[in-house]
Kinemage of the C-alpha trace (Angstrom):
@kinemage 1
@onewidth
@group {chain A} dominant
@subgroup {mainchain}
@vectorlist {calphas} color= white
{ca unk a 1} P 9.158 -39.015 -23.023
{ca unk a 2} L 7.664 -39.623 -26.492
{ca unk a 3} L 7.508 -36.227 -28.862
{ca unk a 4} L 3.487 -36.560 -28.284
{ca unk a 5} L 4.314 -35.781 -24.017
{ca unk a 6} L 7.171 -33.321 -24.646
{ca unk a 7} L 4.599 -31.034 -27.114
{ca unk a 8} L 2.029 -31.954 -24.156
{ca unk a 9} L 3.880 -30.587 -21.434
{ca unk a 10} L 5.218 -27.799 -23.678
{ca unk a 11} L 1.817 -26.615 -24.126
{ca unk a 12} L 0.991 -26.776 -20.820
{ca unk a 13} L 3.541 -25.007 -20.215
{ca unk a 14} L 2.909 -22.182 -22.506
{ca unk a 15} L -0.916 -21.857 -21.307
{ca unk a 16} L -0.230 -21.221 -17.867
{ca unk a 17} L 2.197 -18.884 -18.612
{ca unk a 18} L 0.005 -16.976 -20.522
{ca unk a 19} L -3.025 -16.833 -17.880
{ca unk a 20} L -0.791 -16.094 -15.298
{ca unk a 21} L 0.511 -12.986 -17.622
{ca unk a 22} L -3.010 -12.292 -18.012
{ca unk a 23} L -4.050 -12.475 -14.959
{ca unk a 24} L -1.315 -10.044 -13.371
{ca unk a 25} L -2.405 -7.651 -16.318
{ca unk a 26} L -5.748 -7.334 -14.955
{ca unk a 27} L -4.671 -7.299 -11.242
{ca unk a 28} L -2.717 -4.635 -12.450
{ca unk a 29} L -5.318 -2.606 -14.165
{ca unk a 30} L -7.118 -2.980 -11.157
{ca unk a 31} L -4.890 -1.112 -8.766
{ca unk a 32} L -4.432 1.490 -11.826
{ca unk a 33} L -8.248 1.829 -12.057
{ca unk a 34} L -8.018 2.212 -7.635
{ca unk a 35} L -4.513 4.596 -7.490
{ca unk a 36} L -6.653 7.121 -9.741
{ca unk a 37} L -10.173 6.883 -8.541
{ca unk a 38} L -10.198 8.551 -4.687
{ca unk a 39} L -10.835 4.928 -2.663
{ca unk a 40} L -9.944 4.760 1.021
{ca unk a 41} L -6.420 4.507 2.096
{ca unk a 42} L -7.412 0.658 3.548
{ca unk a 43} L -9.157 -0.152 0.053
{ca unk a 44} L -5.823 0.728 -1.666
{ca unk a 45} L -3.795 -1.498 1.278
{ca unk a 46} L -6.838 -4.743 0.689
{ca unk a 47} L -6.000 -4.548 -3.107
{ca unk a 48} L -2.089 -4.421 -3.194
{ca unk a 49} L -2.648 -7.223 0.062
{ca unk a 50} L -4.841 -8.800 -3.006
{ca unk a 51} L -2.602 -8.390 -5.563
{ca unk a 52} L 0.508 -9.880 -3.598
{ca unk a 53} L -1.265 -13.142 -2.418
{ca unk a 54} L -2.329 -13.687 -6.191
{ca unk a 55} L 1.063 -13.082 -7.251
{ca unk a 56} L 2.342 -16.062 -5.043
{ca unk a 57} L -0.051 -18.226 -5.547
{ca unk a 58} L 0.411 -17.850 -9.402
{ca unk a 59} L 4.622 -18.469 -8.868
């Protein structure tokens, strides 16, 4: 690979890294925002269900 693909790739890279750290901080802020509000016990069980599907599909 030339030094113009590696610093492609590396960027790449480096984005989706951050969006997927971003997007577990909000997930997360999410079920903070549900644990201290007084939702339904099967609202609480829909968001962690939520929360674990987006967690795979972002690995």
């Amino acid at each position: 690979m030339t030094k113009d693909e590696t610093l492609l790739v590396f960027t790449l890279v480096v984005f989706c890294s951050s969006v997927s750290v971003f997007l577990f901080g909000i997930l997360l802020f999410m079920v903070l925002i549900s644990a201290t509000r007084d939702f339904r016990e099967r609202t609480k069980y829909k968001l962690v269900k939520i929360m674990i599907w987006a967690g795979t599909g972002i690995v």
